[in-house]
C-alpha positions in Angstrom: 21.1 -194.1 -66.7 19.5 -191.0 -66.6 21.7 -188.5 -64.7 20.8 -186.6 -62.1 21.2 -183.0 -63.2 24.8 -181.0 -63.0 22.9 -177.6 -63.3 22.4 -175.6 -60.4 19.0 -173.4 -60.8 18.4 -171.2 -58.5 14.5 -171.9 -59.3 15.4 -175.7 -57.5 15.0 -173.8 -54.1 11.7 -172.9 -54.5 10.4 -176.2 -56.0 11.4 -177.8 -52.9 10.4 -175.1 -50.3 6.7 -175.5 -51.9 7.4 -179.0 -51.7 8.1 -179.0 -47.8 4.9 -177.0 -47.5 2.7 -179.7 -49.1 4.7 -183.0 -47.0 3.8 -180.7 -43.8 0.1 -180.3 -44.1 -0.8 -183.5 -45.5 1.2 -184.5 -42.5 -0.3 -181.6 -40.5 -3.9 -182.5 -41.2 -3.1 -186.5 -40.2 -1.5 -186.4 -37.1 -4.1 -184.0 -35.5 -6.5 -187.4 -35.1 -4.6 -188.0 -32.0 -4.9 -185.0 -29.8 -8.5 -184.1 -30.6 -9.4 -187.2 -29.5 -11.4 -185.7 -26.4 -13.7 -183.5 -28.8 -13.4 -186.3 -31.8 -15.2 -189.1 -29.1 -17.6 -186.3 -27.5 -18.7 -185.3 -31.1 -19.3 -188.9 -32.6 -18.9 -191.4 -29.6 -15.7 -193.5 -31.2 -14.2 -195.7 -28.8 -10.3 -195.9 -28.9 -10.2 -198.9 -31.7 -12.1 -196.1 -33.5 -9.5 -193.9 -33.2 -6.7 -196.1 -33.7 -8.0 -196.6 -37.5 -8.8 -193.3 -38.0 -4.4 -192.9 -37.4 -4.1 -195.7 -39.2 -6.4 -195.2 -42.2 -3.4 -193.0 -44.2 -1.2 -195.7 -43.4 -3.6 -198.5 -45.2 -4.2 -195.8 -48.3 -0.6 -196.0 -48.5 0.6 -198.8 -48.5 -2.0 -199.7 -51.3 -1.1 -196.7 -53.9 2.4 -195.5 -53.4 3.4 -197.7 -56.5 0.7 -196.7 -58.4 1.7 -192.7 -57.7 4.8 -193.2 -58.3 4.4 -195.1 -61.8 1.8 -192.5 -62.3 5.1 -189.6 -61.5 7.1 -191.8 -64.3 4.7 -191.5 -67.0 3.0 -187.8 -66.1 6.1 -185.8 -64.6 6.3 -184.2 -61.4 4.1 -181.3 -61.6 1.5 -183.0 -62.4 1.1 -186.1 -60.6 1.8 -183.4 -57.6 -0.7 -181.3 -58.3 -3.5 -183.9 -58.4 -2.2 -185.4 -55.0 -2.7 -182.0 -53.7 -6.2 -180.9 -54.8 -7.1 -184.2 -54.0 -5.5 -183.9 -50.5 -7.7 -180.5 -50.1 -10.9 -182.0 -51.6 -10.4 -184.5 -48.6 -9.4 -181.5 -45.9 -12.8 -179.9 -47.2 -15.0 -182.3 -47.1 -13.9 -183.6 -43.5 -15.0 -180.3 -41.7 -18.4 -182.0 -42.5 -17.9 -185.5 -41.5 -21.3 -186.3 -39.7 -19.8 -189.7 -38.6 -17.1 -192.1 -37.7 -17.7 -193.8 -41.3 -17.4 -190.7 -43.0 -14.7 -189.6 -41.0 -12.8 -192.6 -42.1 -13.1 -192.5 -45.9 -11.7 -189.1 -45.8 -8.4 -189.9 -44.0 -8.2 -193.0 -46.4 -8.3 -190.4 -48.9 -5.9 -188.2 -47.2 -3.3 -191.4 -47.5 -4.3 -191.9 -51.0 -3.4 -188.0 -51.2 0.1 -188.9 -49.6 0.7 -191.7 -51.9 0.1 -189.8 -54.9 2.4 -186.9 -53.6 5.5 -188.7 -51.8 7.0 -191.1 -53.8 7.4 -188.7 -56.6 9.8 -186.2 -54.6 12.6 -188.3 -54.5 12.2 -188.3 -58.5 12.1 -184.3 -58.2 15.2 -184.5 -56.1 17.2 -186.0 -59.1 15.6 -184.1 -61.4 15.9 -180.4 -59.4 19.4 -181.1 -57.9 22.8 -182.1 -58.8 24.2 -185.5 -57.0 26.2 -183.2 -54.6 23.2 -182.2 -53.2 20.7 -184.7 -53.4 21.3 -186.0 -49.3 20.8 -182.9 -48.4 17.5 -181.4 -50.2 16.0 -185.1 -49.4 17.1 -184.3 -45.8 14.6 -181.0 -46.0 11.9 -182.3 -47.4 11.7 -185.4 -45.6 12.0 -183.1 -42.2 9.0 -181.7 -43.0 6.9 -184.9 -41.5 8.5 -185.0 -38.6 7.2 -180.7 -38.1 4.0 -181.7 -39.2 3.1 -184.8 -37.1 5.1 -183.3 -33.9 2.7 -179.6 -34.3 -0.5 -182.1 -35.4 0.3 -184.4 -31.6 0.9 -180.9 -30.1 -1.4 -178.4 -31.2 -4.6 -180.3 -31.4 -5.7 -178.9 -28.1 -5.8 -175.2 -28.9 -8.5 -175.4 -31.2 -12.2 -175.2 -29.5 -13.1 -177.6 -31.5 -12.8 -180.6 -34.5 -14.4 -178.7 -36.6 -12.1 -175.5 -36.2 -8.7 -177.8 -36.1 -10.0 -179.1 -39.7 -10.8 -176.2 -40.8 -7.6 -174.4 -39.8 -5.5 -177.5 -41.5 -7.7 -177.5 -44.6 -7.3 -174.0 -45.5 -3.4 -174.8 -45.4 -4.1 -177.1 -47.4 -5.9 -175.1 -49.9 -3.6 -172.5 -50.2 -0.5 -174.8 -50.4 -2.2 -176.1 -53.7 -2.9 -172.9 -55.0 0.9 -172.1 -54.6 1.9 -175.3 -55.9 -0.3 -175.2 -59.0 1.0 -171.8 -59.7 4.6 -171.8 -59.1 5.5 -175.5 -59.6 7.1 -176.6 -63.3 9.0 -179.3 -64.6 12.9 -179.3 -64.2 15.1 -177.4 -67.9 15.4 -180.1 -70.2 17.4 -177.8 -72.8 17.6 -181.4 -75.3 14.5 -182.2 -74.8 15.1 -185.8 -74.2 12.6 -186.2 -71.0 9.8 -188.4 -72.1 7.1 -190.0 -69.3 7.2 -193.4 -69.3 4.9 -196.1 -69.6 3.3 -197.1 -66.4 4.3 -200.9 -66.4 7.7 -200.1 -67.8 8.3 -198.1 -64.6 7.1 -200.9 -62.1 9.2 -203.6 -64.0 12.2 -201.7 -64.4 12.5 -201.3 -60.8 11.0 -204.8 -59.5 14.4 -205.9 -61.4 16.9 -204.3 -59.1 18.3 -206.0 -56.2 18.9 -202.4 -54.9 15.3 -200.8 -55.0 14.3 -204.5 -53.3 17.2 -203.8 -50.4 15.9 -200.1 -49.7 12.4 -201.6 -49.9 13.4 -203.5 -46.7 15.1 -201.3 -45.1 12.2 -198.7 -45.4 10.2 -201.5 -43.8 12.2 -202.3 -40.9 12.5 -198.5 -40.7 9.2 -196.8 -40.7 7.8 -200.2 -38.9 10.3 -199.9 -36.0 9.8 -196.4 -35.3 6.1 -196.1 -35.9 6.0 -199.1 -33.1 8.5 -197.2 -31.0 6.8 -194.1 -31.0 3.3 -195.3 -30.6 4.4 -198.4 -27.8 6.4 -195.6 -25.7 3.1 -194.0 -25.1 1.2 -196.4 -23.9 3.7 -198.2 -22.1 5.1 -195.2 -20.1 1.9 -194.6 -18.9 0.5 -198.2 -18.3 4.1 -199.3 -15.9 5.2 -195.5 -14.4 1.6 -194.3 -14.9 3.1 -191.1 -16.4 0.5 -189.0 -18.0 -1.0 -188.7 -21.4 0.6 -185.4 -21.9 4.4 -186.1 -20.7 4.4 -189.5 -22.7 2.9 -188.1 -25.7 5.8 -185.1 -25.3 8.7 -188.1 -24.7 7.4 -190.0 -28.1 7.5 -186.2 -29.7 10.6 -185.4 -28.9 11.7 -188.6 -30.7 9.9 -187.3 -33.8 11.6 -183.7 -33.0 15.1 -185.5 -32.4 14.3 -187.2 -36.2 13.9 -184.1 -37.5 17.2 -182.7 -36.5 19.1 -186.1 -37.7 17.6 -185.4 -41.1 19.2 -182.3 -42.1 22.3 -183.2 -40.0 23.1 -186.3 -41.7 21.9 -185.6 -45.0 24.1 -182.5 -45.7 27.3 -185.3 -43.8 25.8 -187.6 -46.9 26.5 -184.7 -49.5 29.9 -183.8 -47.5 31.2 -187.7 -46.9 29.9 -188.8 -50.1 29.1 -191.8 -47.1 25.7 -192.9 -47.9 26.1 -196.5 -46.7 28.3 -196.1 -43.7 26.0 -193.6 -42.2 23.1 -195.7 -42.7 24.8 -198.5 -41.3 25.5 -196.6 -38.3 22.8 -194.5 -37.9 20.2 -196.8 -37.5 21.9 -199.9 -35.2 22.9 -196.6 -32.9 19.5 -195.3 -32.7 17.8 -199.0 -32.2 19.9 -199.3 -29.2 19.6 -195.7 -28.0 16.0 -196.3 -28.1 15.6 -199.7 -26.0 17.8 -197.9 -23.5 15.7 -195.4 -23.2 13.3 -198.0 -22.1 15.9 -199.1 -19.9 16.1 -196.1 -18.1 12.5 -195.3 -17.5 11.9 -193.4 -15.8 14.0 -190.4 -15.7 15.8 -187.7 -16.9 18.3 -190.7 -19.0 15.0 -191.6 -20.8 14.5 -188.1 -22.4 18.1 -188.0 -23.2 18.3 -191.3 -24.9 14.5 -190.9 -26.7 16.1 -187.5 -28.3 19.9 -188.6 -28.9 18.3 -192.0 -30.5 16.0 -189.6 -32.5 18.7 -187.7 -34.2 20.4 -190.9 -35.5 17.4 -192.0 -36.3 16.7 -189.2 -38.4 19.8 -190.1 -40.8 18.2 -193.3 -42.1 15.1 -192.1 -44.3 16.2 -189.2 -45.9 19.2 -191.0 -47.2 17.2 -194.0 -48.3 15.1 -191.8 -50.3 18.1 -190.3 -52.2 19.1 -193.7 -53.0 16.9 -194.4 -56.1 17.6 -191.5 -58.4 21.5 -191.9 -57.9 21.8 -195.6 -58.5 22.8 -196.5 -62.1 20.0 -198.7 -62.9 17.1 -196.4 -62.1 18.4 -192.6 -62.2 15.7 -189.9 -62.2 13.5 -191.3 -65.0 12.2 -194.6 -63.0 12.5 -193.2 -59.4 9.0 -192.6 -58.9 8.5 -196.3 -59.1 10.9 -197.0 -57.3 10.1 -194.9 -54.8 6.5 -196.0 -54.3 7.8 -199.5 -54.0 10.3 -198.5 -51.1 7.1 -196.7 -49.4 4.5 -199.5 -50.1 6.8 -201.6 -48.2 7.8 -198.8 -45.3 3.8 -198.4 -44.9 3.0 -201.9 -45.0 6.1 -202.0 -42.2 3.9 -199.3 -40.3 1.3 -201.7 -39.8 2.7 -205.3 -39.5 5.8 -204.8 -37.1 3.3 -203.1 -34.1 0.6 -206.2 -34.6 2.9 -208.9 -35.3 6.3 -208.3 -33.2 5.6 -205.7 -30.6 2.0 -206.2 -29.2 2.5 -209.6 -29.2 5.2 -209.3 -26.8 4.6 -206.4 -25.2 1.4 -208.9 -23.4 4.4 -210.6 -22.2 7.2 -207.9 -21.4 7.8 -204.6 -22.3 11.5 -205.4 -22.4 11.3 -207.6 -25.0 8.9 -205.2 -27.2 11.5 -202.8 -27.0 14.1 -204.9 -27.2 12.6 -206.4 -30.8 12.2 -202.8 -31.5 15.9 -202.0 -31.2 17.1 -205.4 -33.3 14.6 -204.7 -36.2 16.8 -200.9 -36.2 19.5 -203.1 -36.1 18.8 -205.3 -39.0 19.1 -202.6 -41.5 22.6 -202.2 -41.0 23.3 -205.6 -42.6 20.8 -204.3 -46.0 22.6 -200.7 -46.4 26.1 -202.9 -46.3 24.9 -204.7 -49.7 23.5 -201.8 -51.5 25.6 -200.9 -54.9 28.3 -198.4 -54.3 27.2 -195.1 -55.8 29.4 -194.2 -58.6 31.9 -191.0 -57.6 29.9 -188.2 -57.0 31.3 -184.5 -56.5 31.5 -183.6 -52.9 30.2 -180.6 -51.4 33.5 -178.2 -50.7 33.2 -175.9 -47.5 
């Protein structure tokens, strides 16, 4: 195995602050689709179903080229692969300011998820290279916050721009300057013996198709990301179809759920580093949140439904950042093949993101909202059950306070 590096640079900071910067706008520039869907339908006449694959369109791109930028990280390095996941990202940003239709408008959030894929599964990889094993929980934590902060200010902030073409514009620039920064300040990890070498594209993939580990996180991503992206999304529409709540106090209840994520990835990512407990706190974290989530359901509506939506939030929060740290600690993989395996675990999350909403909860939300919400809260559940058979990590140095 490759280990994950002892060294502490100081440098490692700033490689994953730029880092955060990136996940946020891509994120950023994504999740504005939603709330400028008043001046999005005036400006091209989309109907709903229009707008629903615009959302989902990143998703798709994802689920179709995680591997590929991951096995793309293995055999090019971080920096690189990065950098043209970014430029293409702000290519895409551009050229949507002058979308003249819903087809055009399309192809360049596909390309914003191709952007994503390309980017994503290769920070895990610059986790283990960057960061020694007592601090891997905890800088995946941060990083993977930074969704959450971009999709809750994309559903929020949507409105205050007069227009599509100013909220793109706005986004894009971020974009643009975020790869500037990254081009210019972004390197590859010391190596002082030289031993890093890229590695060959189909080595990567078959390397970490062979471990029953990557396989386990792969599901768990999938339950994960597929569960909560039906959660989130479901809530909505459901608060507003049975208690006829409003568009902007269910769209605030499914945000504070992302918000509530974002606080349960730092917390329980730095309890990872502190615990060393990378299994039990996956195996609590998401069962807890599954069931805090239905019973915010429960509960609707009332002030016990914003409590459990943001309570279940936080534990959810502990799940993906610490299934992301997995890959560069476990024996078999190490630094050198996690951004294979990373874009295997995130095929399979994305792929999640589509197929739990049309196969489990729309299906049964035609019959009862209960049991949508209830199927949510098992497929949280069945996670537990995955992170229990995972390989120990070997003994890693805990954080000391």
């Amino acid at each position: 195995m490759e280990s994950v590096v002892e060294e502490k640079t100081p440098y490692r900071w700033v490689i994953l602050a730029i880092a955060w910067a990136v996940i946020f706008f891509l994120n950023y520039n994504w999740y504005l689709i939603p709330s400028l869907e008043r001046q999005l339908t005036s400006g091209f006449g989309i109907s709903t179903g229009e707008l629903y694959l615009l959302l989902t369109a990143p998703t798709l791109a994802a689920a179709l080229m995680s591997i590929v930028g991951g096995i793309v990280g293995d055999r090019l390095g971080v920096k690189n692969t990065v950098t043209i996941g970014t430029i293409l990202g702000s290519f895409t940003c551009v050229v949507r300011v002058l979308s003249v239709n819903f087809l055009m408008l399309w192809i360049t959030m596909f390309s914003l998820g191709v952007s994503i894929a390309i980017v994503l599964p290769n920070l895990p990889k610059m986790v283990g290279e960057w960061f020694p094993e007592q601090e891997t929980g905890r800088a995946s934590g941060i990083y993977v916050s930074s969704m959450g902060v971009g999709i809750s200010l994309g559903l929020m902030t949507g409105t205050l721009f007069s227009s599509w073409q100013e909220a793109f514009s706005f986004t894009g620039l971020g974009m643009v300057l975020t790869t500037l920064v990254w081009a210019s300040l972004a390197r590859e990890p010391p190596d002082p013996g030289g031993g890093r070498r890229g590695v060959p594209m189909r080595e990567s993939v078959v390397h970490s198709i062979k471990s029953k580990n990557i396989w386990l996180l792969a599901v768990s991503q999938f339950l994960f990301l597929g569960g909560f992206i039906a959660y989130t999304g479901g809530l909505t529409h459901a608060l507003q179809e049975v208690f006829d709540l409003s568009a902007g106090k269910s769209g605030a209840l499914s945000s504070l759920a992302v918000l509530g994520m974002v606080a349960g990835n730092l917390l329980w990512s730095a309890a990872a580093d502190r615990t060393g407990g990378f299994k039990p706190l996956i195996s609590v974290c998401a069962p807890s949140s599954g069931i805090l989530l239905f019973l915010a359901w429960v509960f609707a509506y009332g002030v016990g439904t914003w409590v459990f939506v943001f309570i279940g939030g936080i534990l959810a929060g502990g799940v993906p950042p610490l299934l992301l740290a997995y890959p560069p600690l476990l024996p078999e993989i190490g630094s050198k093949y996690a951004g294979g395996a990373s874009g295997i675990m995130l095929t399979s999350g994305n792929l999640g993101g589509l197929l739990v909403i049309l196969t489990i909860f729309s299906p049964l939300s035609g019959i009862s909202y209960d049991l949508a919400f209830l199927a949510v809260g098992v497929v949280f559940c069945l996670i537990a059950p995955l992170s229990l058979s995972l390989a120990p990590l070997r003994e890693r140095k805990r954080i000391r306070s």
